[in-house]
N, C-alpha and C positions, 0 to 999 in steps of 0.2 A: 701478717697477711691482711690486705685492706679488702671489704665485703663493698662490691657496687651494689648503690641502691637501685631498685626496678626501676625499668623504665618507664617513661609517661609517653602515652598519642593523644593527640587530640583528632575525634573525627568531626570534621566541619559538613556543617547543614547546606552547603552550597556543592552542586554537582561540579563532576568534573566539565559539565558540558555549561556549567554558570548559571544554572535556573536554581533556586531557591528550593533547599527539601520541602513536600509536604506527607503528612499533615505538619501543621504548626507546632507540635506539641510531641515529634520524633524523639524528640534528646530527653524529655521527662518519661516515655513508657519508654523507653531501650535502660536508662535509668533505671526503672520502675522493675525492668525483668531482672535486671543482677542484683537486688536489693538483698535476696538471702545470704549475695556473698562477701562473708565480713569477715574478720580475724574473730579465730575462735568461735566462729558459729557452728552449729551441726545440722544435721540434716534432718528435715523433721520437728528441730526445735520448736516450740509455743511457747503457751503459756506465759506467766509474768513476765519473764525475761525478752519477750517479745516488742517489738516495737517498729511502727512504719519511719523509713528514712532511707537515704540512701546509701550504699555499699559505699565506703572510700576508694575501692579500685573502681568504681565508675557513675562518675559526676557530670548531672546537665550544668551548663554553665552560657554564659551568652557573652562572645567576645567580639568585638567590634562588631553589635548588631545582628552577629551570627550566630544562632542557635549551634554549640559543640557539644561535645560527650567527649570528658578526660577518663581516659580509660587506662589503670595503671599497669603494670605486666605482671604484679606479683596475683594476678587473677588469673595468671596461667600453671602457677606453679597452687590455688584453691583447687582449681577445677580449668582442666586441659578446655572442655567442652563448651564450656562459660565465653573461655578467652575466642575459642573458633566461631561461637555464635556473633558476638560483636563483631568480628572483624571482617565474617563472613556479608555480617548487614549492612556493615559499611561497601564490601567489593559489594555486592549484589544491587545496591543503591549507586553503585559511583559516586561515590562521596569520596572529597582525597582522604587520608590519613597520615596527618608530620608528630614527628617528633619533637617533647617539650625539650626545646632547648635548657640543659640545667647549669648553670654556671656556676664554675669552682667556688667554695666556702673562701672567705682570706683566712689566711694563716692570723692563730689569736697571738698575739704578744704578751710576751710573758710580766710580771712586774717587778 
């Protein structure tokens, strides 16, 4: 039985109507808010184990110039409410959202 991996979006800082999101600095606090949701984190956690950075299910990133937010799907299966938030600020901003195209692994050969 083969397990697909999560899906990736990227949601882009340019409207659907083509003007540039603002503020500047959109994709590092939308970041910034899912930062608690990590593998194997708890709710409430502190303390030493604590640390600032960003969630792997959702990363600012700047691609051709464009301010994005890779946001992975396995943050739907963390926290349902996490995934609706993002996706929700992308519809409510008109901002598009595609899919990361992931292209097949090659087959290894053997020796």
């Amino acid at each position: 039985m083969t397990t697909s991996k999560p899906r990736q979006f990227y949601i882009h800082g340019i409207t659907n109507a083509g003007k540039v999101f603002r503020p500047s600095d959109w994709a590092e606090r939308l970041a910034g808010a899912m930062s608690s949701f990590r593998p194997g984190a708890r709710p409430g956690a502190g303390g030493i184990g604590a640390y600032i950075g960003y969630s792997p299910y959702c990363v600012p990133q700047v691609i051709d110039h464009v301010r994005c937010v890779l946001v992975n799907e396995a943050l739907r299966d963390i926290e349902p409410m996490a995934w609706d938030f993002v996706m929700n600020f992308a519809r409510d901003n008109d901002l598009p959202v595609s899919e990361v195209c992931v292209l097949p692994e090659a087959p290894q050969r053997g020796d």
